[in-house]
C-alpha positions in Angstrom: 119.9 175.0 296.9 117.3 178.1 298.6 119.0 181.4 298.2 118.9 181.4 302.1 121.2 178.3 302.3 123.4 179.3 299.6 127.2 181.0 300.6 127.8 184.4 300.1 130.7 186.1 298.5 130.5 190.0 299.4 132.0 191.7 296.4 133.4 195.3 297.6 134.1 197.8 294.7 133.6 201.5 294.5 133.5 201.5 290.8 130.3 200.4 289.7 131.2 198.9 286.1 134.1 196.8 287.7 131.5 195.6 290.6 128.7 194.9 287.7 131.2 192.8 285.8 132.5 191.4 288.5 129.1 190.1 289.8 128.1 188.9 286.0 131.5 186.6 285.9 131.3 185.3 289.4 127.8 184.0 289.5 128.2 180.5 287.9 130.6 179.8 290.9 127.4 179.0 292.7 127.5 181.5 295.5 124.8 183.9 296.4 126.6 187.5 295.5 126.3 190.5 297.9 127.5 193.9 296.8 128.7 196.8 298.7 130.0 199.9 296.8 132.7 200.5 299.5 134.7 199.6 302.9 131.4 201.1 304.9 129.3 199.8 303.0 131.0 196.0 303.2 131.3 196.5 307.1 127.8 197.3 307.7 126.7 193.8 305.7 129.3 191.3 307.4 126.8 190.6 310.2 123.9 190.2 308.2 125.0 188.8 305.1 127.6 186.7 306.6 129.8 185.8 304.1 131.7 182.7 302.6 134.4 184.9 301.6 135.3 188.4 300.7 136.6 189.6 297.6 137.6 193.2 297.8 139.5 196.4 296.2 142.0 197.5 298.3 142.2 201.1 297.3 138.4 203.0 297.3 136.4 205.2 299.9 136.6 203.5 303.2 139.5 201.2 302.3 143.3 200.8 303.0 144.7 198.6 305.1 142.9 199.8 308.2 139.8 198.2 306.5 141.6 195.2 305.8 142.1 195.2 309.8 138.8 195.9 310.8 137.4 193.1 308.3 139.5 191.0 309.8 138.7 191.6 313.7 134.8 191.3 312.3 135.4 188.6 310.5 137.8 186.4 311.3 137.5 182.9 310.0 136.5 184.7 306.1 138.9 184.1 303.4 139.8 187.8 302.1 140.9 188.3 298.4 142.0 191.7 298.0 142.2 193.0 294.0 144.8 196.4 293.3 146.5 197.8 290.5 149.1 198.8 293.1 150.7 195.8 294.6 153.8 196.9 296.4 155.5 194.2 298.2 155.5 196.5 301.4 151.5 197.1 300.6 151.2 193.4 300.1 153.1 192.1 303.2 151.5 194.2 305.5 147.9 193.1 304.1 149.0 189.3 304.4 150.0 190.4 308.4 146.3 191.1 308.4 145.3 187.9 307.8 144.5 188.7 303.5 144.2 185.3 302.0 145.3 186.3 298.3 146.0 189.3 296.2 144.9 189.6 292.5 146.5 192.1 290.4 143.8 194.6 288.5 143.5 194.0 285.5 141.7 191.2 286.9 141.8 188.2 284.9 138.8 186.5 285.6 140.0 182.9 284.9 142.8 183.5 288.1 140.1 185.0 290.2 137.8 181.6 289.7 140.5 179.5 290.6 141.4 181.7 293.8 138.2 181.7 294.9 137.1 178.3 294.7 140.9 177.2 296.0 140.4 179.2 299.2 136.2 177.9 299.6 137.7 174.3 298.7 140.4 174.7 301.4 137.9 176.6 304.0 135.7 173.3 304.0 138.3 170.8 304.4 139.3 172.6 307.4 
């Protein structure tokens, strides 16, 4: 498959070792990885990099729920996978009101994330 055909998963993480490892486990899912250090940064690629679906940390520079939102509004039809360390069920419940597709809880077990990610792609085609 051409690199210009192939789906994109935006990976948004401000914490460059974390982003780096999660780039280095994700790409045998077969999806063209874009990265984007923070909320800004991940709102400014939607258009052009238009992605497949959206893995994201919920709590970095430009981030918060109002991010979630905006993603949201910009991208509507995108799965969203938010990862935290601080899942409060108020936090959670509000994000899911947003239209978040799953949460995975940092530490991030990488095994989880794979089967999230290709569950909510799977679903996203048969729709």
């Amino acid at each position: 498959m051409e690199a210009e055909q192939q789906a994109v998963l935006l990976v948004v993480e401000d914490d460059r070792d974390m982003r780096s490892l999660l780039c280095d486990e994700l790409w045998d899912l077969g999806l063209r990885i874009v990265e984007a250090e923070d909320g800004h940064a991940a709102l400014e690629q939607l258009e052009e990099c238009r992605p497949r679906l959206i893995l994201s940390d919920l709590r970095m520079p430009a981030g918060g729920l109002d991010y979630v939102a905006r993603l949201r509004m910009l991208a509507p039809q995108v799965p969203i996978v938010l990862m935290t360390a601080f899942g409060d069920p108020e936090t959670k419940a509000q994000a899911y009101d947003y239209g978040v597709s799953a949460f995975v809880e940092k530490p991030v077990r990488m095994a989880e994330l794979k089967m999230t990610i290709k569950n909510l792609l799977n679903h996203k085609l048969r729709s």
